[in-house]
N, C-alpha and C positions, 0 to 999 in steps of 0.2 A: 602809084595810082591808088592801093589800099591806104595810103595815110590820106592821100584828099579823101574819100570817099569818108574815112572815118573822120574826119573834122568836118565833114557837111552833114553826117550824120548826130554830131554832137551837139553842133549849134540849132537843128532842126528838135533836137530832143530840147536843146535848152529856151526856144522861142516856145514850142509845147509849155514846158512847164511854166513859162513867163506869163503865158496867155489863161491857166488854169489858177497860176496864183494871184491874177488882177482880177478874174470874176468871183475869187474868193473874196477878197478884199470889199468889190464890190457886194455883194451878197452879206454883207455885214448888215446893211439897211434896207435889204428889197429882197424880193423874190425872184428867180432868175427867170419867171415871166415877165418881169418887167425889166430886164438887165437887156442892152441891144447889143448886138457883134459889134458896132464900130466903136460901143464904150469902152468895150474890152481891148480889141485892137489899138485906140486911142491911149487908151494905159501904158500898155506894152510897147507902142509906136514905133507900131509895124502896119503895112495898107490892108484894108479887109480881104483883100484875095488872099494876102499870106494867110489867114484863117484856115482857108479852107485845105490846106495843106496838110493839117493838124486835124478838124473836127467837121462832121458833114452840116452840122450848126449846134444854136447852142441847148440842145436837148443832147446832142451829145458831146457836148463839154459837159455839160451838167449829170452825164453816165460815165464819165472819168473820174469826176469829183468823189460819186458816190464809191469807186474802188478807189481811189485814193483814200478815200474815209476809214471804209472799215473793212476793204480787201484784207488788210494787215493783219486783221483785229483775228481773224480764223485759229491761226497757229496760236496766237498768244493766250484764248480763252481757252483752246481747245488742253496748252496746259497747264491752266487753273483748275480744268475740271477733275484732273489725273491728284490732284490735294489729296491726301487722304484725312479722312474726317471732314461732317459738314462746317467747321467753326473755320478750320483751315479754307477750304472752298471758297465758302464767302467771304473770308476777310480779304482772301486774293482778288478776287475778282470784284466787289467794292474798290479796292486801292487801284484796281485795273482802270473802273471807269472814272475815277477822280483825276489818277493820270495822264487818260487822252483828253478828257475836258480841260486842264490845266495846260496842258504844251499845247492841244489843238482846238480850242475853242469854236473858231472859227468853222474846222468842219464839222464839228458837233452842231452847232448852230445851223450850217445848211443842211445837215440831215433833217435835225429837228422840224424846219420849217418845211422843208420842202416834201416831207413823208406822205403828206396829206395836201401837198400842193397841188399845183393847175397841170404841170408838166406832165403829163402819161407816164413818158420811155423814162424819167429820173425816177417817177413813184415808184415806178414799176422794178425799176433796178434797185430801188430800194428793197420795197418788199420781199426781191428775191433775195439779197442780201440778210436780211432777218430770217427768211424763211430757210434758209442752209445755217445760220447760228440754231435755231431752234434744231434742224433736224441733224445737227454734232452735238448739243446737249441732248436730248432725246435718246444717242446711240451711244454717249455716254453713261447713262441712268439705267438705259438696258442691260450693261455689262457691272451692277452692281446688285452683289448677291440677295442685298435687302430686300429689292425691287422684283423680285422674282414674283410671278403670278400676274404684273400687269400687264394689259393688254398694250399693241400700239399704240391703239385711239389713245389711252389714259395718260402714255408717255407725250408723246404728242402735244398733247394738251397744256399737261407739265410741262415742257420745255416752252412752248408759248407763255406760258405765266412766267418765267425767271427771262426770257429775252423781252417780254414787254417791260418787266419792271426794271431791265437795265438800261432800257432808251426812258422810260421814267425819271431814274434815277440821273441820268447823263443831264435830262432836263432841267431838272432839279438844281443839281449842280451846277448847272451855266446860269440859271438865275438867282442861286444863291449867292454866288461870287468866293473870293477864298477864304473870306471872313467864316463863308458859310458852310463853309467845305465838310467842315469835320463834324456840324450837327446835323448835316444829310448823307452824309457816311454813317454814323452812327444811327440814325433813323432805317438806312436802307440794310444795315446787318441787321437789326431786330425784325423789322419787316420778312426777311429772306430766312431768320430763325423761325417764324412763325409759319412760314411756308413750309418749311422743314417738318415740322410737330405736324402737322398736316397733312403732308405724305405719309409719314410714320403708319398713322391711321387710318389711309384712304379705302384698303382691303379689309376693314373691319366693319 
């Protein structure tokens, strides 16, 4: 009885991810305001009921998409920030967003568009996504000795400046293509050294 149970349970995870990676696909040229359940389901061809089995609609397939995007990304920044030295720091975490733009373009792309999109409950899971990278950079920067004397607010802040200019940079990147790769990599470490020299001074 537990092995049927687990092969209804496998195929039900594998029609889920069928159905997230054809609104991916679709979402290459539109916005997933304008992507309908049965395009999706038509992809994957499966009936629109089977949808709902997986997602209550597609505001929330498109609150999937966004932890599929950058759910991941948590652990992985959080140890670039543990670098020691800032030249270390950045050059990791530059090569970090080169290479989810490079193997994942496509969710870079539906972030991008969709941050400031029509969809509420996707902006929304967006924003909160940025808004927990900001505040593990932020409790990162508090636990370095340099840093000692700033307030929350000024951390805060800080750490909104280095997570907006990595979805900059991310943008950057997807329109630059790979030709372009390595003179907005190189743009966004100078950029991010400059931010650097800036903090140094912010207490003075």
């Amino acid at each position: 009885m537990s092995h049927t149970l687990g092969i209804r349970q496998a195929q039900k995870q594998k029609t889920r991810q069928a159905l997230l990676d054809a609104a991916l696909q679709l979402l290459e040229e539109q916005s997933l305001s304008s992507v309908g359940l049965r395009e999706v389901t038509r992809a994957v061809g499966v009936a629109p009921t089977a949808f709902y089995r997986h997602f209550r609609d597609m505001a929330d397939l498109g609150v999937a998409l966004v932890e599929e995007a950058l759910g991941s990304l948590h652990l992985t920044i959080g140890e670039a920030l543990k670098e020691d030295g800032d030249g270390a720091r950045i050059d990791r975490t530059v090569a970090l967003i080169a290479d989810l733009v490079r193997t994942s373009p496509a969710h870079v792309r539906f972030v991008a568009r969709e941050r400031h999109g029509g969809v509420a409950p996707v902006r929304e899971a967006i924003g909160e996504q940025l808004r927990r990278f900001a505040d593990e950079v932020a409790a990162a920067f508090a636990q370095r000795p340099e840093m000692a004397g700033w307030s929350a607010e000024d951390l805060q802040m800080l750490a909104g400046v280095y997570v907006d200019h990595m979805v900059m940079t991310a943008s950057a990147l997807l329109e630059a293509g790979p030709e372009g790769e390595e003179r907005i990599s190189s743009l966004a470490r100078r950029q991010l050294r400059l931010v650097g020299l800036g903090r140094i001074h912010w207490l003075d």
